[in-house]
C-alpha positions in Angstrom: 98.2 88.2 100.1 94.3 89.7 100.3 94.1 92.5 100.4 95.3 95.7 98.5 97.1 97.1 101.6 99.2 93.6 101.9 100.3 94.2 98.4 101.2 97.4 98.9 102.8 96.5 102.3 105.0 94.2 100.8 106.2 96.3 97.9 107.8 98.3 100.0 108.9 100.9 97.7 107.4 100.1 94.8 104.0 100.5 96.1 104.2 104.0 94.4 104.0 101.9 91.3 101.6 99.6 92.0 99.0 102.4 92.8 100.1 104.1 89.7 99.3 101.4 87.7 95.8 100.7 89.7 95.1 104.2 88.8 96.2 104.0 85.3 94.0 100.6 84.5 90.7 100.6 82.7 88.6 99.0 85.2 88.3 96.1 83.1 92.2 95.5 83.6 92.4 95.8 87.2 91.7 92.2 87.9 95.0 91.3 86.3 97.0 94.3 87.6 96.2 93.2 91.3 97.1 90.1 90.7 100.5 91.0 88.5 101.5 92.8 91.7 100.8 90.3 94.0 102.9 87.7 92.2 105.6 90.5 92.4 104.6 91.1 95.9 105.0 87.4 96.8 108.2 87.0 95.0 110.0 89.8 96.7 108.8 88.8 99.6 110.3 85.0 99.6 113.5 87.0 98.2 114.2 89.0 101.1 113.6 85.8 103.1 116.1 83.8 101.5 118.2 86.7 101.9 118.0 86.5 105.4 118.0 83.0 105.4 121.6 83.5 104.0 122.8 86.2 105.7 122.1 84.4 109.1 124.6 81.5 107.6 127.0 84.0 106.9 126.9 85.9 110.3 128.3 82.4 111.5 130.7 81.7 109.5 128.8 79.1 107.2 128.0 78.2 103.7 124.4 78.2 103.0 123.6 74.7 101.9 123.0 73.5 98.1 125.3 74.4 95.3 127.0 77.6 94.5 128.3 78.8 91.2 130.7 81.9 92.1 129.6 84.6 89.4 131.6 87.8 90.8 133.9 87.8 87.8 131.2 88.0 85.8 129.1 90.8 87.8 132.1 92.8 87.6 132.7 92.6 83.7 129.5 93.5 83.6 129.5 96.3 85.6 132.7 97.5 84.3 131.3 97.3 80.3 128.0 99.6 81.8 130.2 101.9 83.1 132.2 101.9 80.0 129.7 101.7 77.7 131.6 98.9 75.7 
């Protein structure tokens, strides 16, 4: 990404926050909030494609290659103790 409006593209919704935190920044700073929200930027990016990625495996019945530790147990406990509080 080169440009401000590609960050901000590929934030999505977040690109609220980015512009907040441009506006925020002593100009000094705003080298290194660009580029904080460009690695974010380029993160979520490759998420959403790996996301797809899987979810095309998925729509056809298949496992996504590589291996897979099942945490749903674990995602659930911890939803459960949030909700709890405990």
């Amino acid at each position: 990404m080169e440009t401000i409006a590609q960050i901000r593209a590929a934030l999505g919704p977040a690109a609220p926050r980015f512009a907040a935190a441009l506006d925020g920044a002593p100009l000094a700073e705003v080298p290194a909030v660009v580029e904080r929200w460009r690695r974010i930027a380029t993160d979520t990016v490759a998420a959403v494609e790996r996301g797809r990625a899987m979810a095309e495996y998925d729509a056809r019945g298949k496992v996504p290659p590589g291996e897979w530790v099942d945490r749903t147990e674990r995602v659930r406990a911890d939803a459960e103790r949030l909700r709890t509080g405990y």
